[in-house]
C-alpha positions in Angstrom: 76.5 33.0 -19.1 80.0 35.2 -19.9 81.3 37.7 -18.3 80.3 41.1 -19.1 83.4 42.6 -21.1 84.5 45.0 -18.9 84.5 42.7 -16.1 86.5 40.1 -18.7 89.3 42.8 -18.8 89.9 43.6 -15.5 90.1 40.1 -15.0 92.0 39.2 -17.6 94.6 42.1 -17.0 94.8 41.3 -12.9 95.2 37.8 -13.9 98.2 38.0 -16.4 100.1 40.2 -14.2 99.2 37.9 -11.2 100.6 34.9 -13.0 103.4 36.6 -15.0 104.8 37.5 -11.4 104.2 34.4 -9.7 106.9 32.1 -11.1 110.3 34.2 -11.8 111.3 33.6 -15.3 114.2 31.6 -14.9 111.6 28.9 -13.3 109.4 28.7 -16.5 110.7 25.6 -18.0 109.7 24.1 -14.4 106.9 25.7 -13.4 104.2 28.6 -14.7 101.3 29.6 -13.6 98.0 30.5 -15.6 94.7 31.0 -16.2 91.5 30.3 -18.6 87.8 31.8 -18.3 84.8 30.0 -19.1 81.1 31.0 -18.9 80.9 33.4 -15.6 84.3 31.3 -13.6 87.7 31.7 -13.6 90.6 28.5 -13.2 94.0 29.1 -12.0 96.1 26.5 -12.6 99.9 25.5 -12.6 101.5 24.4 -15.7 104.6 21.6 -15.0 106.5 18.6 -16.6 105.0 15.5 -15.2 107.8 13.4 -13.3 108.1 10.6 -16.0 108.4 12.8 -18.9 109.6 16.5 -18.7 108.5 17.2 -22.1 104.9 16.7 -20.9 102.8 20.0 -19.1 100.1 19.1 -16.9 97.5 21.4 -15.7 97.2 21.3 -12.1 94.4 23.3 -10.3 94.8 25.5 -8.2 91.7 27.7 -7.4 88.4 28.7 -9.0 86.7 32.2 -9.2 83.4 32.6 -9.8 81.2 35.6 -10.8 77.5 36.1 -9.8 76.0 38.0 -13.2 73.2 39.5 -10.7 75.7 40.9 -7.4 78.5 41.7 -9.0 80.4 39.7 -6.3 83.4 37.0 -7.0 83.2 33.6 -4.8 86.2 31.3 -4.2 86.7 28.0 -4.6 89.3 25.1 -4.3 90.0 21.5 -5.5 90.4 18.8 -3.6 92.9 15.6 -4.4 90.4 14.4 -6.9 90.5 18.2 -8.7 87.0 18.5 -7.7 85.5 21.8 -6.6 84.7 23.1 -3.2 83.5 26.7 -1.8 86.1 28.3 0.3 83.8 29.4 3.1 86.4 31.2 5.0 86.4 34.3 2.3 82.5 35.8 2.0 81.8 37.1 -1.8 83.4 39.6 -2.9 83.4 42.8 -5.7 86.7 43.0 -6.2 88.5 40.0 -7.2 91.7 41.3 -6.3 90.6 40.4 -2.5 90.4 37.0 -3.5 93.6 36.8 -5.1 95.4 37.9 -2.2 93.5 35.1 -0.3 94.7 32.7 -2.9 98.3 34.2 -2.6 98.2 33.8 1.5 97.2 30.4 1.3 96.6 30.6 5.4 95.3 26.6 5.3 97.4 25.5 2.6 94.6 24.2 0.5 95.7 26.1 -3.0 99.6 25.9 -3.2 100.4 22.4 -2.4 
């Protein structure tokens, strides 16, 4: 199910400043940072030149936000090495999903910037 539209806004505004800020813009051509929605969850990925050929961007995860339709709340989650999902149990659910990316920006385990 999407997210409701107001909810899609915040999000989407949060999210481009977020990732606009991220990477200063003199790094661009090496690394960026961005975002899709789909359904009720959220990807943040990085966008770089694979090592064989610069040319080439590559997606690499980073972390996943999802939003529960019925609490309101926004639940973190991060990929392992095989980009598959995981809950990040040391964050509980959240309304605001500014508090999750601040978690995602302190990286305390080192499990979303690698």
């Amino acid at each position: 199910m999407a997210l409701p539209v107001l909810v899609k806004n915040l999000v989407e505004n949060k999210l481009a400043k977020y990732c606009d800020e991220k990477v200063p813009i003199i790094y661009w051509d090496e690394l960026r940072i961005g975002y899709s929605i789909r359904d009720n969850s959220v990807k943040i990925f990085e966008i770089r030149p694979t090592f064989q050929d610069k040319t080439i961007l590559v997606e690499v995860p980073v972390a996943k936000l999802k939003y529960d339709l019925d609490s309101g709340e926004w639940s973190l989650y991060s990929a392992n090495r095989k980009y598959r999902w995981h809950k990040y149990n040391r964050l509980k659910p959240n309304k605001d999903i500014g508090v999750l990316i601040k978690e995602i920006e302190k990286d305390k385990t080192g499990i979303f910037w690698r």
